[in-house]
C-alpha positions as CSV (number, residue, x, y, z in Angstrom):
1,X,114.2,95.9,97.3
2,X,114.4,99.7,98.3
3,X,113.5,102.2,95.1
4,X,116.4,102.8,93.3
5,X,117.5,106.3,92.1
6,X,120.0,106.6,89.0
7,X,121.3,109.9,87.6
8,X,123.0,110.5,84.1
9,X,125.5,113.5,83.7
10,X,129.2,114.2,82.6
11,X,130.0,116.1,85.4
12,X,131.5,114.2,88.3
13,X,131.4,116.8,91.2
14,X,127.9,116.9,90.1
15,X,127.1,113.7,90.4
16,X,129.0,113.2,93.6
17,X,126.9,116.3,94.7
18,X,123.9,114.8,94.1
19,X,124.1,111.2,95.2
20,X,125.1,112.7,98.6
21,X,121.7,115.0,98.8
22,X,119.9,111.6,97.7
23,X,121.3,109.5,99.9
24,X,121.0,111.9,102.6
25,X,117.5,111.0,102.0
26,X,117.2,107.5,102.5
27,X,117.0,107.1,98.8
28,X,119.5,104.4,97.2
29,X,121.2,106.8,94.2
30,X,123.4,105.5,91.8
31,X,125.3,107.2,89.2
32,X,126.6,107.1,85.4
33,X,128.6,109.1,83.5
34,X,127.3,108.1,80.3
35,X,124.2,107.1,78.9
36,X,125.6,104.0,77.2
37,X,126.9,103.0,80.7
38,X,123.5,103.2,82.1
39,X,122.0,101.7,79.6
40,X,124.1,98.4,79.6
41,X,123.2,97.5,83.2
42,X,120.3,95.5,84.1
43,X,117.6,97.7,86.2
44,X,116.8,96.0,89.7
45,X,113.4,94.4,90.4
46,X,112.3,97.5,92.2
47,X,111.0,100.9,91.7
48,X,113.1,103.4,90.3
49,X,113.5,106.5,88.4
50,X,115.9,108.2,86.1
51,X,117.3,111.8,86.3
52,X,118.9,112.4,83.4
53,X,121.0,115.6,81.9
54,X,119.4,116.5,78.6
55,X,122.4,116.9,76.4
56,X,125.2,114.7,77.5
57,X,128.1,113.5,74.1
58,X,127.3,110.1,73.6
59,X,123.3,109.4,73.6
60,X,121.0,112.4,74.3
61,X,118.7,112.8,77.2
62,X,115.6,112.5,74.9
63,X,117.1,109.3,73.1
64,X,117.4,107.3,76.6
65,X,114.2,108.3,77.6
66,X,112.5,107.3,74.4
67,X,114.5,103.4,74.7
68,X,113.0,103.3,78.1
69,X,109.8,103.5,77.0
70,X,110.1,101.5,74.1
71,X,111.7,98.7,76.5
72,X,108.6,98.8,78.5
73,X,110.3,100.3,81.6
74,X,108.4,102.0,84.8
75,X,110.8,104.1,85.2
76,X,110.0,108.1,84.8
77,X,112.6,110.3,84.0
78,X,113.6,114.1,85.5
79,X,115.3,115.8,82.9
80,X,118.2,118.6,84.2
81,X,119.4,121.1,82.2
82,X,121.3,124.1,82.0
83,X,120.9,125.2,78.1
84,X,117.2,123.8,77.5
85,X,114.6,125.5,74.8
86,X,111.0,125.6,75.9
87,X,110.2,123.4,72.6
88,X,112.7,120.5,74.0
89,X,111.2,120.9,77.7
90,X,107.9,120.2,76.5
91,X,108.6,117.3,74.1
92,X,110.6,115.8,77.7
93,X,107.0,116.0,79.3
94,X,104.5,115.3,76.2
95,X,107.1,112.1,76.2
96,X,105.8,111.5,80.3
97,X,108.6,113.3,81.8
98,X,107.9,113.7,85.6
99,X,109.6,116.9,85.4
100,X,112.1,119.4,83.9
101,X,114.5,121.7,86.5
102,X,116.9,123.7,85.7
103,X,121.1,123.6,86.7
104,X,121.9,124.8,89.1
105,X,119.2,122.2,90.9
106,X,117.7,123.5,93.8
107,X,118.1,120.6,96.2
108,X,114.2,120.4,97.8
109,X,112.7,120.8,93.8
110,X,114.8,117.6,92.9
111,X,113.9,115.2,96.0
112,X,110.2,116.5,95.8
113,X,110.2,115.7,91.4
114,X,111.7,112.3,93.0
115,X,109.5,111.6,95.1
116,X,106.8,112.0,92.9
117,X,108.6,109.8,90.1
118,X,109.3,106.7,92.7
119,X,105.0,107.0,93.5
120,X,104.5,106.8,89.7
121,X,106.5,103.2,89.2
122,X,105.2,101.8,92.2
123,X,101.9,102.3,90.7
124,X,102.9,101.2,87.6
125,X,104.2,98.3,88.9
126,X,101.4,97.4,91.1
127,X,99.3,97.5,87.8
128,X,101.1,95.3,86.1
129,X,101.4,92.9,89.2
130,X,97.6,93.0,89.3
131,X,97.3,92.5,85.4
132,X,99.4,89.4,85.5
133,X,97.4,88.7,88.2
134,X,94.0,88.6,86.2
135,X,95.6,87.0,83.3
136,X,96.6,83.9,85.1
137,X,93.4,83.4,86.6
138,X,91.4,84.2,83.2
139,X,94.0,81.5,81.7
140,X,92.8,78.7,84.7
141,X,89.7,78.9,83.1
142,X,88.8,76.5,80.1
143,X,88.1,77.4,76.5
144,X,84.4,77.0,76.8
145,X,84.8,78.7,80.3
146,X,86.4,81.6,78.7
147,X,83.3,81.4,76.5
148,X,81.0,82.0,79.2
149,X,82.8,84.5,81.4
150,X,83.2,87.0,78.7
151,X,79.2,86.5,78.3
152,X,78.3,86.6,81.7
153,X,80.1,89.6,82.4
154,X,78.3,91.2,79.3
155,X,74.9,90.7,81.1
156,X,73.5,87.5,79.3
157,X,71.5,85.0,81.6
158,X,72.5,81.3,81.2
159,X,69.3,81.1,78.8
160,X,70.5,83.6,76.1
161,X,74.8,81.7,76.7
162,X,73.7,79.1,76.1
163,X,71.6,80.1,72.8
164,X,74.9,82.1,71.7
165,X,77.0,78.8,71.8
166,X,74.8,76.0,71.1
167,X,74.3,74.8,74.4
168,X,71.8,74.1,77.3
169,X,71.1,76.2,80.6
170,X,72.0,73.8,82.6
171,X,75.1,73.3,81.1
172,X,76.1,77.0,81.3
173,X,74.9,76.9,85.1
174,X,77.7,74.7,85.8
175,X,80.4,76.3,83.7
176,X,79.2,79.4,85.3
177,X,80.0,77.7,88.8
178,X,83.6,76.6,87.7
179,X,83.8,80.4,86.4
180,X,83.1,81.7,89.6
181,X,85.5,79.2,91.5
182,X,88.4,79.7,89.6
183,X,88.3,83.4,88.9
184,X,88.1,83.4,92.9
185,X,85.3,85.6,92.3
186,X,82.2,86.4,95.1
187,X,79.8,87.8,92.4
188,X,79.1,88.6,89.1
189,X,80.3,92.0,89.5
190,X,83.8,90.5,90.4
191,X,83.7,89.0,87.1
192,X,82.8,91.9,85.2
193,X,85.3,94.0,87.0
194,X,88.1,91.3,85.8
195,X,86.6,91.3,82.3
196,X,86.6,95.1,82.1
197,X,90.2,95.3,83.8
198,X,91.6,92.7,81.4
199,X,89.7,94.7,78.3
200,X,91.1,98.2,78.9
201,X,95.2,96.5,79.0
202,X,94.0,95.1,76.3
203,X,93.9,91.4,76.5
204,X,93.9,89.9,73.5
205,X,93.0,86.6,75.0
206,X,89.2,87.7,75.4
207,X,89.0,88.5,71.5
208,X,88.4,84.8,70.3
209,X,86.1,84.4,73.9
210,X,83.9,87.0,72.4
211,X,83.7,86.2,68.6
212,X,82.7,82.3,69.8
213,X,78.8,83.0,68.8
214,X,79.2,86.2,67.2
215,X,79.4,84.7,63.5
């Protein structure tokens, strides 16, 4: 699906305004006149971004962009606003906000912050394809093979596995192989790359892995 655009504001000749200059664009822009409108429909599987007036009647600008986040949602906001205090603008960005311009919006200033939001959920996105990714291949793998993939990718040889969990070299040379196999993995640097990938999203799923041995 084509990134999706959305923009928040009570002002209708504004919105008109700017879902013409987005379109214009080749971006697909829809708009709300509320916050609570917004927030009741169901975001498309694609990426998006928000802009979003920072004081509108019902929710404010800083309450939707703090239920986005908490919903887990790659999509960055733009705040606009035409009575904002430094103090607000910079609890908008400390909070991840792309940007924060100014009404009147100079046209090029919003596609460009647009732009720039629509790169940052695609990459969001894409990392969380490619986490899913390397949980459903560490999850092919056995308990046992768990065992020795976390190990491996540590640095043990199959000697000093197999010492950690009670078993022989031999034994750890074949769970090794299935390791290897299912993980679709060409070396043990693919391995430890997964392992270290899956540590820093923080996969709980290698905590039990890595205490097998460890008491």
């Amino acid at each position: 699906m084509d990134p999706a655009v959305f923009f928040i504001d009570d002002d209708p000749s504004l919105r008109r305004a700017l879902v013409r200059l987005l379109n214009s664009y080749g971006f697909s822009a829809r708009s709300f006149a509320s916050a609570r409108e917004f927030l009741s429909e169901k975001l498309p599987d694609s990426p998006a971004c928000l802009i979003l007036d920072l004081k509108m009647p019902d929710v404010s600008g800083l309450d939707v962009q703090s239920t986005l986040s908490q919903c887990d949602q790659s999509v960055p906001v733009i705040f606009v606003s035409g009575q904002a205090d430094i103090s607000t603008s910079v609890r908008a960005m400390k909070a991840g906000a792309v940007d924060f311009l100014t009404k009147p919006v100079d046209g090029d200033e919003l596609v460009s912050a647009v732009r720039r939001a629509l790169d940052r959920s695609t990459r969001i996105r894409d990392e969380r394809q490619n986490q899913k990714r390397d949980r459903e291949a560490f999850d092919k793998l056995s308990p046992r093979e768990k065992d020795v993939c976390v190990r491996i990718a540590q640095g043990l040889l199959n000697k000093q596995v197999g010492f950690e969990l009670g078993t022989s070299e031999k034994t750890v040379k074949a769970q090794r192989a299935h390791v290897m196999q299912k993980l679709g993995a060409h070396s043990i640097a693919d391995v430890v790359r997964l392992v270290e990938r899956l540590r820093i999203s923080g996969g709980n799923h290698l905590s039990r892995a890595a205490a097998v041995g460890s008491r």
